[in-house]
C-alpha positions in Angstrom: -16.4 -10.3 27.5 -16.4 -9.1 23.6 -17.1 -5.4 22.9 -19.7 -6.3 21.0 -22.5 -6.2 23.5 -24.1 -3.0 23.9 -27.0 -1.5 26.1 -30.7 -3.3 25.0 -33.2 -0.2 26.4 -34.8 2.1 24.0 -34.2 5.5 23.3 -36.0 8.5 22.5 -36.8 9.3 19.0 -34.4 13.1 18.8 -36.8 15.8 18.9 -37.0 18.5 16.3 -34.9 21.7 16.8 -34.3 25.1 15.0 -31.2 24.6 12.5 -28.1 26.0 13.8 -26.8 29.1 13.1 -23.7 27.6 11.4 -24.6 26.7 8.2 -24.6 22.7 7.8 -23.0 21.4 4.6 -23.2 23.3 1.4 -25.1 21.9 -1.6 -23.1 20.1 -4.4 -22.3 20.8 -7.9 -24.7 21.1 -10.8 -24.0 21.3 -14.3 -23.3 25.0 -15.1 -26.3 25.1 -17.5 -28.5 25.4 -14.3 -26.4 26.7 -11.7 -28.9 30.0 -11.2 -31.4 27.2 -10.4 -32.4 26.6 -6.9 -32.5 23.1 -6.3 -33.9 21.4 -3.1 -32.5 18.0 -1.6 -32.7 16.0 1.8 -29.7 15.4 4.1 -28.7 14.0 7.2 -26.8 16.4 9.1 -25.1 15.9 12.4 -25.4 19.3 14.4 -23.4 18.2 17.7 -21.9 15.3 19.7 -24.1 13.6 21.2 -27.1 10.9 21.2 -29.1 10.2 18.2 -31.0 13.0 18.7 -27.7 14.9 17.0 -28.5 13.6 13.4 -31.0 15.8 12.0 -32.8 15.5 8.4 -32.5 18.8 6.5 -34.3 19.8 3.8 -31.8 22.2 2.0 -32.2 24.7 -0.7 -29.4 26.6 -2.4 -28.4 27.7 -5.8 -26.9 25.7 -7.5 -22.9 25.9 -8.0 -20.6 24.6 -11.2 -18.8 21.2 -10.5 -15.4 21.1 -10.0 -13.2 19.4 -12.5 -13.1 16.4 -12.0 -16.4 16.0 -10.0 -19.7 14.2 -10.8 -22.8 15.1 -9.5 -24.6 11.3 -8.2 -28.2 11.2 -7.1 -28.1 8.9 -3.9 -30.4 6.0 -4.2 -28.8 4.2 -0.7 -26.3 4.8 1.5 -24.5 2.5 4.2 -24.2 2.6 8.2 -20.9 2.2 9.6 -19.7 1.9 12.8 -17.4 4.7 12.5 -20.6 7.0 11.9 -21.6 5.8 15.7 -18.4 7.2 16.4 -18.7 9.9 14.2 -21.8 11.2 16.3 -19.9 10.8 19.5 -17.0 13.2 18.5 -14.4 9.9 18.4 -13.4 10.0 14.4 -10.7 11.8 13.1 -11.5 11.9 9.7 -15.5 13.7 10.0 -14.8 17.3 10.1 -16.8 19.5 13.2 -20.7 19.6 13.5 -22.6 21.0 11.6 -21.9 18.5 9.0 -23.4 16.0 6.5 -22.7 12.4 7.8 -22.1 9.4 5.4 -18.7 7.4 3.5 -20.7 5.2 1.3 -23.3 5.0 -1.3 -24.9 4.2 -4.7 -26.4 6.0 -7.1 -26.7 7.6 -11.1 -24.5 10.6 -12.1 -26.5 13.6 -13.1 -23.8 15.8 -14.1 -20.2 15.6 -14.8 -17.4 18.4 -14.4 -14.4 19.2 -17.1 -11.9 17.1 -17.7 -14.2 13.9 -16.8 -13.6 11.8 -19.3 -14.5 8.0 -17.7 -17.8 8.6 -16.4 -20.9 9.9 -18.3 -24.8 11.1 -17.5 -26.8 8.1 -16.5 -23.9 5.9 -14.8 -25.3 3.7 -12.5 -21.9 4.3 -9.7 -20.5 3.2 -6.1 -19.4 6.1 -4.6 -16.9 6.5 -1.4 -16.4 9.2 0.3 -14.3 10.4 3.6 -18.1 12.7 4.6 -20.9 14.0 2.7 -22.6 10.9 1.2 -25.9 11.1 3.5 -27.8 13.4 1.4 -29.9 13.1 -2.1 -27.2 15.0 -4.1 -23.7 14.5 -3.9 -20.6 16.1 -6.1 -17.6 13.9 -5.6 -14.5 13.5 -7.2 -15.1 11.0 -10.6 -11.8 9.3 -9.3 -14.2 8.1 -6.2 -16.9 6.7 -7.9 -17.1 3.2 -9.1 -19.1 1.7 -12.2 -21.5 -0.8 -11.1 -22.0 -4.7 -12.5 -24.8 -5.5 -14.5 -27.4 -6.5 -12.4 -25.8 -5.1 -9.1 -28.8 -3.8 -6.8 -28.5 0.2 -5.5 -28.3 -1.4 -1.8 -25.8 -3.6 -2.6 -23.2 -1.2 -4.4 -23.8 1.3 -1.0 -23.0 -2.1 1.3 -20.0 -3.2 -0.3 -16.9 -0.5 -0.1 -16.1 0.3 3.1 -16.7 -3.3 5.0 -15.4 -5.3 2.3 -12.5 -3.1 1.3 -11.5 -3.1 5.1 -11.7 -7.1 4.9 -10.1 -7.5 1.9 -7.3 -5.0 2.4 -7.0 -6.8 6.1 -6.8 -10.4 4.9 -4.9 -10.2 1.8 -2.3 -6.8 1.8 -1.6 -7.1 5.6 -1.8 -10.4 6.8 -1.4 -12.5 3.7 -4.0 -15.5 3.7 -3.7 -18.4 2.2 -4.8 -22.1 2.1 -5.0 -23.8 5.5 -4.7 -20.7 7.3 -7.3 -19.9 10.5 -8.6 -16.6 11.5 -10.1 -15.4 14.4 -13.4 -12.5 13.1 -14.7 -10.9 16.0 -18.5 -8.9 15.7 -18.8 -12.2 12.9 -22.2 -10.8 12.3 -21.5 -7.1 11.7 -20.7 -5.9 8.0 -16.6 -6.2 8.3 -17.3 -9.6 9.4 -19.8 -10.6 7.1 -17.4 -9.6 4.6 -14.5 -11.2 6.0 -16.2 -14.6 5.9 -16.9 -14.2 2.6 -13.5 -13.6 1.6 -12.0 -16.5 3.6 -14.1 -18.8 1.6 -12.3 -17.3 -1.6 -9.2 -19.5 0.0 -9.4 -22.7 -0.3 -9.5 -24.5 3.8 -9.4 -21.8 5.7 -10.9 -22.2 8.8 -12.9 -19.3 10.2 -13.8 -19.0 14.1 -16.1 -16.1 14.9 -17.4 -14.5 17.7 -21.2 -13.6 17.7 -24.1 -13.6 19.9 -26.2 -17.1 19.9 -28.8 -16.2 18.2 -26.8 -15.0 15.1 -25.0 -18.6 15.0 -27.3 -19.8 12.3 -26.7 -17.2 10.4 -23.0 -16.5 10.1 -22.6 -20.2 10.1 -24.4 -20.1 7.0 -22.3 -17.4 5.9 -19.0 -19.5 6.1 -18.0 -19.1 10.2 -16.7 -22.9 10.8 -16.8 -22.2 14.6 -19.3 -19.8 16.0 -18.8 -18.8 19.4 -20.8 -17.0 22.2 -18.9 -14.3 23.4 -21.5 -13.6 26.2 -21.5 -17.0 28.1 -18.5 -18.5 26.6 -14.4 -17.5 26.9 -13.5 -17.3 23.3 -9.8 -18.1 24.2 -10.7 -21.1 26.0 -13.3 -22.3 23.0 -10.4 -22.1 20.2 -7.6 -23.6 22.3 -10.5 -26.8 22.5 -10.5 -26.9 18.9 -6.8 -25.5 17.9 -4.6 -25.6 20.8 -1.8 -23.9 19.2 -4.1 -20.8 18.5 -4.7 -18.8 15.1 -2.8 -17.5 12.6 -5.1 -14.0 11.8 -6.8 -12.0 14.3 -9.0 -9.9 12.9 -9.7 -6.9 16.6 -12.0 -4.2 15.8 -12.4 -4.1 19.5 -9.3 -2.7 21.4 -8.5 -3.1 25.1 -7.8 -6.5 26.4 -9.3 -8.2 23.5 -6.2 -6.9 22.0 -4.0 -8.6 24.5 -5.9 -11.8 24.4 -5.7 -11.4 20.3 -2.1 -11.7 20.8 -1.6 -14.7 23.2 -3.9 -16.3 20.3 -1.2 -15.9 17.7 0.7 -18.9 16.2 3.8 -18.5 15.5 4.7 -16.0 12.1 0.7 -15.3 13.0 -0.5 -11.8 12.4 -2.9 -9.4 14.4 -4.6 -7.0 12.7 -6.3 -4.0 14.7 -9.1 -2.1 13.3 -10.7 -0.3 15.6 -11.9 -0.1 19.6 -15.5 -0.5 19.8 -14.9 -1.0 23.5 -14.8 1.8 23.6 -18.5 2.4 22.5 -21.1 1.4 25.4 -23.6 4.0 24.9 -25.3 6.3 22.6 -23.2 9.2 23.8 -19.1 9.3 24.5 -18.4 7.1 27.9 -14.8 8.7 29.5 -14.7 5.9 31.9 -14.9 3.2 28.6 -12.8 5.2 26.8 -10.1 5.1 30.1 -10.5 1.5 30.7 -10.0 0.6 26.8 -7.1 2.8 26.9 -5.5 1.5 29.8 -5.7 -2.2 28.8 -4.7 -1.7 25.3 -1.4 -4.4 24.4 2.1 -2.3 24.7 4.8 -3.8 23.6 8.3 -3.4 22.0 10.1 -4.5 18.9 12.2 -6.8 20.8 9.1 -8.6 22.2 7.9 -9.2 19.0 11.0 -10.3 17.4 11.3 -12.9 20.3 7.5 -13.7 19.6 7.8 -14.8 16.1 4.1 -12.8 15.3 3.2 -9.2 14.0 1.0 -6.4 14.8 -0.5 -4.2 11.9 -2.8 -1.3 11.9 -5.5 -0.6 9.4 -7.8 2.1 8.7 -9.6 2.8 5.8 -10.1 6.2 6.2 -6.2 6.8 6.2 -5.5 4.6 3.2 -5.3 7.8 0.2 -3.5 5.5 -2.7 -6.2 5.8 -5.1 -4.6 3.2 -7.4 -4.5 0.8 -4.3 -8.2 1.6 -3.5 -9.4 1.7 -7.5 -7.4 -1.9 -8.0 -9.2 -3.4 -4.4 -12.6 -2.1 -5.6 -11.6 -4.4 -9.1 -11.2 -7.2 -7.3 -14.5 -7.0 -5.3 -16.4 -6.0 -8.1 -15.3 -9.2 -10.2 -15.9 -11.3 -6.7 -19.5 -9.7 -7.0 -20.3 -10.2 -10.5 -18.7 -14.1 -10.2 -21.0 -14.6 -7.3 -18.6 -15.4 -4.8 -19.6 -12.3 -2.7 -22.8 -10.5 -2.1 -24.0 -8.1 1.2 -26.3 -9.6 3.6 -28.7 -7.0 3.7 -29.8 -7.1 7.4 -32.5 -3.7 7.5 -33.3 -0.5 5.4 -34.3 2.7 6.9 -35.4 5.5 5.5 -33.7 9.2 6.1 -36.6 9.7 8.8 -35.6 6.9 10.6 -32.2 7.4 11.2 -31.9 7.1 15.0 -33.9 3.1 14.9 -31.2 2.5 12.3 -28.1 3.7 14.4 -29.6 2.1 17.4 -29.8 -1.7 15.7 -26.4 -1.1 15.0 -25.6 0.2 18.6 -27.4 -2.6 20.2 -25.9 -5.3 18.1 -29.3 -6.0 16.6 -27.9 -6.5 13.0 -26.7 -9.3 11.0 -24.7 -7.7 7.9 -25.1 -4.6 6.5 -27.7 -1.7 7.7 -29.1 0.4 4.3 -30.7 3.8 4.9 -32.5 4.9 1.7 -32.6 8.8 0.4 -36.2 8.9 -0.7 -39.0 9.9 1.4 -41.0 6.9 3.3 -44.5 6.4 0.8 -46.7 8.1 2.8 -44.6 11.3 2.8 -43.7 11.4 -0.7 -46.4 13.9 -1.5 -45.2 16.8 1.6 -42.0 17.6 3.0 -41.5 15.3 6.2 -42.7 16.3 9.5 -39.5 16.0 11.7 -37.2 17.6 9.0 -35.7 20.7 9.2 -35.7 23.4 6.3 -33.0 25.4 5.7 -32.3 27.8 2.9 -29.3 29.2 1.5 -28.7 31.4 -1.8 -25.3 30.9 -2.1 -23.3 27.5 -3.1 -20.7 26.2 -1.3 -18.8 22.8 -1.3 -20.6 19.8 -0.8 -20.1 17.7 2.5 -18.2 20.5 4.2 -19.4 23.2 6.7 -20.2 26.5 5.7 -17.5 28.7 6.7 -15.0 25.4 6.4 -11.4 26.3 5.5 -10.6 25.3 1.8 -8.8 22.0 3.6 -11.2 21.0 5.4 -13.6 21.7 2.3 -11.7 19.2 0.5 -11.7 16.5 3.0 -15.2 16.6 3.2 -15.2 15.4 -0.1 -12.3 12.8 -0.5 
């Protein structure tokens, strides 16, 4: 059975709970014309491993501190849901520095402010920005390098939806395992935002036939989407469903889910075929960290040698955004997408928007598999709260600045991965 199934029962909404006494992230850059200005903004701030209960909303105030050169200060208008931020919560990713913390890689927004030396981006640029923490907040500073200008008619939601799913998919398909006409490929989790976006990009290649595994009820949809041959991971064997239809296999396997689905991605493989392994959602089968589906992802995970491989005739690569630090690489993939986008052969399926407050319903649709495509959370207050600060969020005030997305206290390298 895929990874992709996940516990169906509810889950308490997190209680509210006194700040803790380390400081959570620090507020970003202003222009140094109102630095002795306090400024106020709302973040997301993940104050422990845990459940969802461990994502708070903040409302912070601090002075206001001088951007760095080379930094812009962005006003969020949306922000994307990744699965990494599920395992972000959980204490699984490398890359999120420890509690307390603001949480988010992606989002959209206009540039308030830019810092010396900026030369490419001005006041009033409508930009995608990426981001390795940080982004799940109303302000951000972030280095101009990480910003992206949007398309003409490009909506806020779409610019935060598009960099990390489809620069994992395109990065996948085309640097690692080389697609090209008449090729298959195997998508699991066809209905998540790394698959959406990988069936989007197949169809960019002319016959390329796409099998993806997804629950039934999201058939429709991804088939729609491009998916030549949906399958149902849940009552069907997928290996047995594409040997019916291509008995020699695939020639891309696309595994964000680890384990044996890794072994099974494998066996798949044509000949010269590649395997591409992004992640181990397996490992994922709660709201909080499961040892025992940690141990048993672990334990089944494929092992092999060079030698096997050579006698095998197929390849195994590795991929995670998070790692990839070639800003050229990632500038001259975000190109590419961007002129997809504005040629209309790509767009986000916008599954679900959620406001800051309701954080924990949007990481549980994502948990429980719930979503088709991309999951939004938007910055700005829910209507009826627009006029007083929300109920469930905490308040915490600061007069000093520090760096945005890093902890109070952070050293100066872990300051500045908060913000790469």
């Amino acid at each position: 059975m895929s990874g992709e199934e996940a516990p169906t029962q509810p889950q308490p909404q997190p209680e509210q709970e006194e700040a803790p006494d380390d400081s959570p992230p620090a507020a970003p850059g202003a222009p140094r014309e109102s630095e002795d200005r306090p400024v106020s903004w709302r973040a997301l701030v993940l104050t422990g491993y845990g459940g969802y209960d461990k994502v708070k909303l903040q409302v912070k105030t601090q002075s206001r501190a001088p951007l760095k050169e080379g930094e812009v200060l962005v006003r969020v208008h949306a922000c994307g849901l990744n699965f990494a931020e599920l395992l972000a919560r959980q204490g699984l990713y490398d890359l999120l520095p420890s509690p307390p913390v603001t949480m988010g890689m992606e989002g959209s927004g206009v540039i308030e402010a830019v810092g010396e030396k900026v030369e490419d981006r001005k006041v009033g640029d409508r930009v995608i920005v990426l981001s390795r923490s940080g982004v799940w907040q109303e302000l951000v500073s972030v280095a101009a390098s990480r910003t992206y200008l949007m398309p003409d008619g490009m909506s806020f939601e779409d610019g935060a939806a598009l960099p990390i799913n489809y620069m994992t998919a395109h990065m996948m398909l085309f640097d690692l395992a080389n697609v090209r006409p008449g090729k298959s490929v195997l998508v699991h989790m066809a209905a998540g935002g790394v698959g959406v976006a990988a069936t989007q990009l197949c169809r960019t290649v002319p016959d390329v036939t796409v099998f993806g595994t997804a629950s039934a009820s999201k058939h429709e949809a991804i088939a729609q989407g491009g998916v030549t041959h949906p399958i149902d991971y849940r009552t069907k064997d997928y290996v047995e469903e594409i040997r019916k239809i291509s008995p020699k296999g695939v020639d891309i396997v696309l595994d964000p889910l680890g384990g044996s689905d890794t072994q099974k991605g494998f066996a798949l493989l044509k000949p010269l075929g590649t395997l591409v392994v992004f992640g181990a959602a397996n490992c994922v089968t709660g709201q909080r960290k499961n040892l025992l589906a940690m141990a048993k992802t672990w334990y089944n995970q494929l092992s092999l040698n060079a030698l096997k491989l050579m006698q095998a005739n197929k390849a195994i690569a590795g991929f995670h955004l998070g790692h990839v630090g070639d800003e050229q690489l990632l500038g001259a993939t975000m190109r590419t997408l961007l002129d997809l986008y504005a040629r209309g052969k790509i767009k986000p399926r916008i599954d679900s928007r959620y406001h800051f407050e309701e954080v924990a319903d949007a990481m549980r649709r994502m948990h429980e598999r719930q979503n088709i495509g991309k999951v939004i959370l938007l910055p700005e207050p829910r209507k009826e709260r627009e006029e007083e600060p929300p109920a469930d969020a905490e308040r915490v005030e600061k007069a000093e600045p520090a760096a945005s997305g890093a902890k109070e206290g952070a050293t100066e390298e872990e300051a500045e991965a908060a913000k790469d």
